[in-house]
C-alpha positions in Angstrom: 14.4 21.8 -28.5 17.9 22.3 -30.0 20.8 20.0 -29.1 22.0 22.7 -26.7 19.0 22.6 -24.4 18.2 19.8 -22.4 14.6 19.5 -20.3 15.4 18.7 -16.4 12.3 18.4 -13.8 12.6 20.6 -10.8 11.4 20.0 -7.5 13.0 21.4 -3.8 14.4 19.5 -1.1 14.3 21.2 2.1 14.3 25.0 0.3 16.9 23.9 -1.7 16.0 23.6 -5.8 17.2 20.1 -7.5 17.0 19.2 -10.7 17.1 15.1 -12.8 16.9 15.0 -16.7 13.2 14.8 -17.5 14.3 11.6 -20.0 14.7 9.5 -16.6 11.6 10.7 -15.0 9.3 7.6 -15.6 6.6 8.8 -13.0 5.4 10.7 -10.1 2.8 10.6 -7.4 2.4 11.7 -3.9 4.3 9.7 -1.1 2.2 6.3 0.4 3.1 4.4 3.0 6.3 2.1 2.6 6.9 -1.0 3.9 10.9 -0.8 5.8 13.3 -3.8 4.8 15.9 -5.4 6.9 19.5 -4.3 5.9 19.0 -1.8 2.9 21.1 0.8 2.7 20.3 3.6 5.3 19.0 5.8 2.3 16.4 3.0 1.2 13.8 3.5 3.3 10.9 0.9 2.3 9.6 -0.7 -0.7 6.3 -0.2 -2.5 4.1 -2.6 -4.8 3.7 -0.5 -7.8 1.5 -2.3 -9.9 2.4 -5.9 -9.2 6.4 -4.4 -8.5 8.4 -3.9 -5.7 9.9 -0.4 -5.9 12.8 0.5 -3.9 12.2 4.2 -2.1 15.2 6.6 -1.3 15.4 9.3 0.7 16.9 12.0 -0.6 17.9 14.3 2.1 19.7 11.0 3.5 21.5 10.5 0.6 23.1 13.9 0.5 23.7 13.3 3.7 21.3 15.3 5.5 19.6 14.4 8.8 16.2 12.7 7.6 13.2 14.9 7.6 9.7 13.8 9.1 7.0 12.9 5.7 4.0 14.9 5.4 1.1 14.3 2.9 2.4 16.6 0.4 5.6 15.1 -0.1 6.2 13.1 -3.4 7.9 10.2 -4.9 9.8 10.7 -8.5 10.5 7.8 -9.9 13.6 7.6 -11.7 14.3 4.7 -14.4 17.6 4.1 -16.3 19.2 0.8 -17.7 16.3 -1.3 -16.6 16.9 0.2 -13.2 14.1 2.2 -10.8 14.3 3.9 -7.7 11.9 6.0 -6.2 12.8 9.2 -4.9 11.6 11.5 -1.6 11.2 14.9 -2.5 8.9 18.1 -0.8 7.8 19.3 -4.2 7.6 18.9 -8.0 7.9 22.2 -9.8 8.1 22.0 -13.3 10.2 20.5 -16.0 12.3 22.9 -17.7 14.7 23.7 -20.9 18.1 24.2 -19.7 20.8 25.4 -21.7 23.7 24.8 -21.9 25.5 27.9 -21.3 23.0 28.1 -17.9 24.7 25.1 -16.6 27.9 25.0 -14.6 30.6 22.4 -15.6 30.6 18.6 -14.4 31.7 18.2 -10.4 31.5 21.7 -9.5 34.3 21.0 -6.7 33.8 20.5 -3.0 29.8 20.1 -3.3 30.0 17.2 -5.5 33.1 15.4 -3.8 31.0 15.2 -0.5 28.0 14.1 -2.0 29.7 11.5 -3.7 29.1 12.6 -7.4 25.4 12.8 -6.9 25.2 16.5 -7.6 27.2 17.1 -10.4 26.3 21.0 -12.1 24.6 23.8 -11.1 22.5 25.9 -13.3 20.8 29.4 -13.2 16.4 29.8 -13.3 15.7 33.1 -13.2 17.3 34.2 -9.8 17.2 30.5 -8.8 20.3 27.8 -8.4 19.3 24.4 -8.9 21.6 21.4 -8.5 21.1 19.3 -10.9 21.5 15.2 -9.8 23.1 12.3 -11.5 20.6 9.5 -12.4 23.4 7.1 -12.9 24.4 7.8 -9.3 21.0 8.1 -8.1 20.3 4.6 -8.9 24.1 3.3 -7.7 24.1 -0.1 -5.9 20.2 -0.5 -6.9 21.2 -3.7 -8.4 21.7 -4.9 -5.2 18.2 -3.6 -3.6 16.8 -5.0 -6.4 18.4 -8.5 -6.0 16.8 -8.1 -2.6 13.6 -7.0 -3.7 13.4 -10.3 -6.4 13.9 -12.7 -3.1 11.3 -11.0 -1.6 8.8 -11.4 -4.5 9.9 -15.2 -5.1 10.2 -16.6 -1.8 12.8 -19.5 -1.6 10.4 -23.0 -1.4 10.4 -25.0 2.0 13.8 -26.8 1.7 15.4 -23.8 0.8 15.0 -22.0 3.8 17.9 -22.5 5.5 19.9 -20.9 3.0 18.0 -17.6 2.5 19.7 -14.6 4.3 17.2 -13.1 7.5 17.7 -9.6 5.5 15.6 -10.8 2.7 12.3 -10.3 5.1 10.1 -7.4 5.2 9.8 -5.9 8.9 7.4 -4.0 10.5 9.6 -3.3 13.4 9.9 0.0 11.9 6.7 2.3 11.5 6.2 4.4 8.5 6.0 8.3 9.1 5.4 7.1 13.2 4.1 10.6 14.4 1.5 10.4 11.9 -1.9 11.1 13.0 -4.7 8.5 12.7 -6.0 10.1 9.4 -2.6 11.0 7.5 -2.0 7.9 8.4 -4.9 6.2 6.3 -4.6 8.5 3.5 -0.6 6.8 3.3 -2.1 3.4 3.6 -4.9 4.1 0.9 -2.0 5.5 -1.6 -0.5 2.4 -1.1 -3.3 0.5 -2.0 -4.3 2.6 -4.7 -0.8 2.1 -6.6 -0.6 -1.7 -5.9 -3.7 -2.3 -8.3 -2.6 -2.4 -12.2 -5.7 -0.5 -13.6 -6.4 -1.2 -17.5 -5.8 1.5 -20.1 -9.5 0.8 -20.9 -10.5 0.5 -17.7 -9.1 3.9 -16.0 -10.5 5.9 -19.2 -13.5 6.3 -17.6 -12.4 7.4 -14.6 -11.8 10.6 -13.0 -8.6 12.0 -11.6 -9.1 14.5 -8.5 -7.5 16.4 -6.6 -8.2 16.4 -2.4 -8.4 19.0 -0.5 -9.3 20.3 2.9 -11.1 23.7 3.5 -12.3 24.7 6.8 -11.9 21.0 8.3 -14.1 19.7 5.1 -12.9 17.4 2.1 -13.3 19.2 -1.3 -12.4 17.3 -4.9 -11.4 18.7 -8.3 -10.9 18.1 -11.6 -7.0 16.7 -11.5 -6.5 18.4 -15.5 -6.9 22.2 -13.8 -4.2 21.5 -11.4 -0.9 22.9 -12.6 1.2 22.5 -8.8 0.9 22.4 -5.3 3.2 25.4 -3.5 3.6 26.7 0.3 2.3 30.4 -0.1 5.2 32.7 1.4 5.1 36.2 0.4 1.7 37.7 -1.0 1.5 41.6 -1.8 -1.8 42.9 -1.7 -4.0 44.7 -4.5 -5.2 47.4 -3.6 -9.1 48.5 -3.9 -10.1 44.6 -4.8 -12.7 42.9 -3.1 -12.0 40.3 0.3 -11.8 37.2 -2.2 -8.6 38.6 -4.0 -5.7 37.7 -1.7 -3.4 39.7 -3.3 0.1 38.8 -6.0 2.7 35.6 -5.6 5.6 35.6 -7.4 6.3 32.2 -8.2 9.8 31.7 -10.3 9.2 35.1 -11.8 5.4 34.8 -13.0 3.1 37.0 -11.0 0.3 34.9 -9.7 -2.9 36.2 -8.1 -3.9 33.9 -4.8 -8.1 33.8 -4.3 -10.5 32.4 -1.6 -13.3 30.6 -3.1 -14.7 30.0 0.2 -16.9 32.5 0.1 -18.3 31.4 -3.8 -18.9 28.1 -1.9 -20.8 29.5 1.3 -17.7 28.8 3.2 -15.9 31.2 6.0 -13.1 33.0 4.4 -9.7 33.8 6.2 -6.5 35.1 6.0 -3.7 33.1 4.7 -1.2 31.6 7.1 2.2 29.5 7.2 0.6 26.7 6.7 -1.7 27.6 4.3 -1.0 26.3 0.3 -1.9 27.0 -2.8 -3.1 25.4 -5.9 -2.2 26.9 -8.9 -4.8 26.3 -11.8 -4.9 26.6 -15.1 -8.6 27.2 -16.5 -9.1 28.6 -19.8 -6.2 30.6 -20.1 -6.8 31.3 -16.8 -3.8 31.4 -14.2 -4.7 31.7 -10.5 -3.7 30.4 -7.4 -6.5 28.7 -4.9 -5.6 29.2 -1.6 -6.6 25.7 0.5 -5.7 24.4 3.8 -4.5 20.7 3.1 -3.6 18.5 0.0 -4.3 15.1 0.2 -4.5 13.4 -2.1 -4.6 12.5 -6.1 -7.4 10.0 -6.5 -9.4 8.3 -9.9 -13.1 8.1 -9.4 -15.5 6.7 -11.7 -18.3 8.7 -12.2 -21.2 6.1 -11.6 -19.5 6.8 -8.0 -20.7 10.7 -8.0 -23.8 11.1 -5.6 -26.2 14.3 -5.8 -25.7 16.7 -3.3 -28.1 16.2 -0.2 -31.3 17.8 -0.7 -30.1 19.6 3.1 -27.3 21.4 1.8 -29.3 22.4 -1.6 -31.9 24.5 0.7 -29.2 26.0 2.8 -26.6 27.0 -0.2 -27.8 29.2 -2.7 -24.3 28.2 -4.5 -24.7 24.7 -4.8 -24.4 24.9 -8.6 -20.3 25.0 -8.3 -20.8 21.5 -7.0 -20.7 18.4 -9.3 -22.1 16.0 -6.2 -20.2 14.2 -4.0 -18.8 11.1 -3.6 -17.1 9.0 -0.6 -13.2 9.5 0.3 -12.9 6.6 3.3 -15.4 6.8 5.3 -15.9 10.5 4.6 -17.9 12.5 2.0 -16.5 15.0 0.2 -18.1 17.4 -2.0 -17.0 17.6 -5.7 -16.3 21.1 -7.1 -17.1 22.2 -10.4 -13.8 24.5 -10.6 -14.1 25.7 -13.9 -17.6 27.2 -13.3 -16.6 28.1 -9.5 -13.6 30.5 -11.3 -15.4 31.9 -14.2 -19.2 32.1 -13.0 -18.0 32.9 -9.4 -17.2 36.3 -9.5 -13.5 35.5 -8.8 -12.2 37.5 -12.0 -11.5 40.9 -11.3 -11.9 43.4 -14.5 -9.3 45.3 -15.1 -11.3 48.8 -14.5 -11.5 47.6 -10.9 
């Protein structure tokens, strides 16, 4: 990378594309359920244990001073670290991180924009057709020494005698609920997010384990190989190909790369359908490989050790001739979800159209 070009990750806010210097990404994961605080700034909207650490959580869309948006399971949290400083940030999706330069970005305070948003948005910049706003991390993380003074008391309680001098603002609450129209199940897929980040897993420890992706297909839980996954998207507009079989969706274009969207449903005995709004895609990477997987939720991103892996019931194997594009399965909850082998499901499942086709 020259001294000119600069790597910023992207992500969008409410259809809007944003963009924070890569060097202060320190990491990201999907959203969990967050625990509200007494008298944090309106934008703060919870804490999370990360690892043994309270984090401070911001939502974005507040902080530019938008009307806050209701949290769905696909939302993430970037977390932003500068000057021994973190804050977590709110966002729909992560993108990609990429090399800006500098004659694609527009000047510092780009006038009215940045005035009202306090400095927080500071240049614009062109990708492809795109404008992204690209974010201050030095105002991102503004007046976090205070949330974080906060955030200390609440670690290190004051001892007995001390009580009458601690501020009431330096309590959790739960007078506020997290994500309240929820259902029952998003709601324990928050909760086990949560849980999952509080625990400080061991380099040594978590290199046996498996990173997977959840998802939902026709009302069932499905896991993959995490590595495959390159991003989550909303499918919008898909052209179809003419004279290809039902399994080939048809073409995305995603930030000028032309994508093909697939069903595996039908490679996995499942019923196929159309694509809808609410239908998203996972785009994979597989040997060169670039496709989109067209599913009907993402959950979750979750590390499974393998000894956890059980064979697939000897009831499915007599029903589903295609049982070989499944690894096992293993519990998520109090659910069981069947493990896909993706790489054999794309290349073995007759997903790959020739070009003679």
């Amino acid at each position: 990378m020259s001294p000119q070009t600069r790597a910023y990750l992207i992500f969008s806010l409410n259809s809007s594309l944003y963009g924070v210097d890569a060097l202060s990404v320190q990491e990201i994961f999907f959203l969990p359920e967050l625990t509200p605080v007494h008298h944090y700034p309106q934008d703060i909207v919870g804490v999370l244990n990360l690892r043994g650490e309270f984090l401070p959580i911001a939502d974005l869309n507040i902080r530019l001073g938008y009307r806050a948006q209701e949290y769905c399971l696909t939302d993430s949290v970037i977390v932003i670290k500068l000057c021994g400083l973190r804050i977590g940030i709110i966002v729909n999706e992560v993108r990609e991180v990429h090399n800006l330069d500098a004659h694609a970005i527009a000047g510092e305070g780009y006038g009215r924009e940045a005035g009202a948003k306090g400095g927080l948005v500071t240049q614009l910049a062109n990708i492809g057709s795109d404008i992204v706003m690209l974010l201050n991390p030095e105002t991102l993380l503004r007046g976090t020494e205070l949330v974080e003074a906060l955030t200390g008391a609440i670690a290190n309680p004051p001892l007995a005698d001390e009580s009458d001098t601690q501020p009431p603002e330096f309590v959790l609450t739960q007078q506020r609920l997290f994500c309240p129209n929820a259902t029952t199940e998003e709601r324990t897929i928050f909760r086990r997010r949560a849980a999952n980040l509080m625990v400080a897993v061991q380099s040594e420890q978590s290199s046996g384990l498996m990173a997977l992706a959840v998802i939902g297909l026709n009302g069932e839980y499905f896991a993959l190989d995490l590595e495959f996954v390159r991003e989550f998207i909303d499918i919008r507009i898909v052209k179809p190909i003419p004279c290809c079989p039902p399994h080939i969706i048809g073409n995305m274009n995603i930030r000028g790369e032309i994508v093909t969207l697939v069903d595996i449903r039908g490679v996995i005995t499942l019923m196929m359908s159309a694509p809808s709004t609410a239908s998203k895609a996972m785009i994979i990477n597989i040997k060169d490989i670039v496709a989109g997987v067209m599913v009907d939720e993402v959950f979750d991103v979750m590390y499974l050790n393998p000894s956890e892996i059980m064979p697939v019931p000897t009831a499915v194997n007599s029903l589903n001739k295609d049982v070989k594009f499944l690894r096992g399965t293993a519990w998520y909850g109090d659910k069981v979800m069947a493990i896909l082998d993706m790489q054999k499901t794309i290349i073995e499942g007759g997903l790959i159209v020739d070009e003679e086709v």
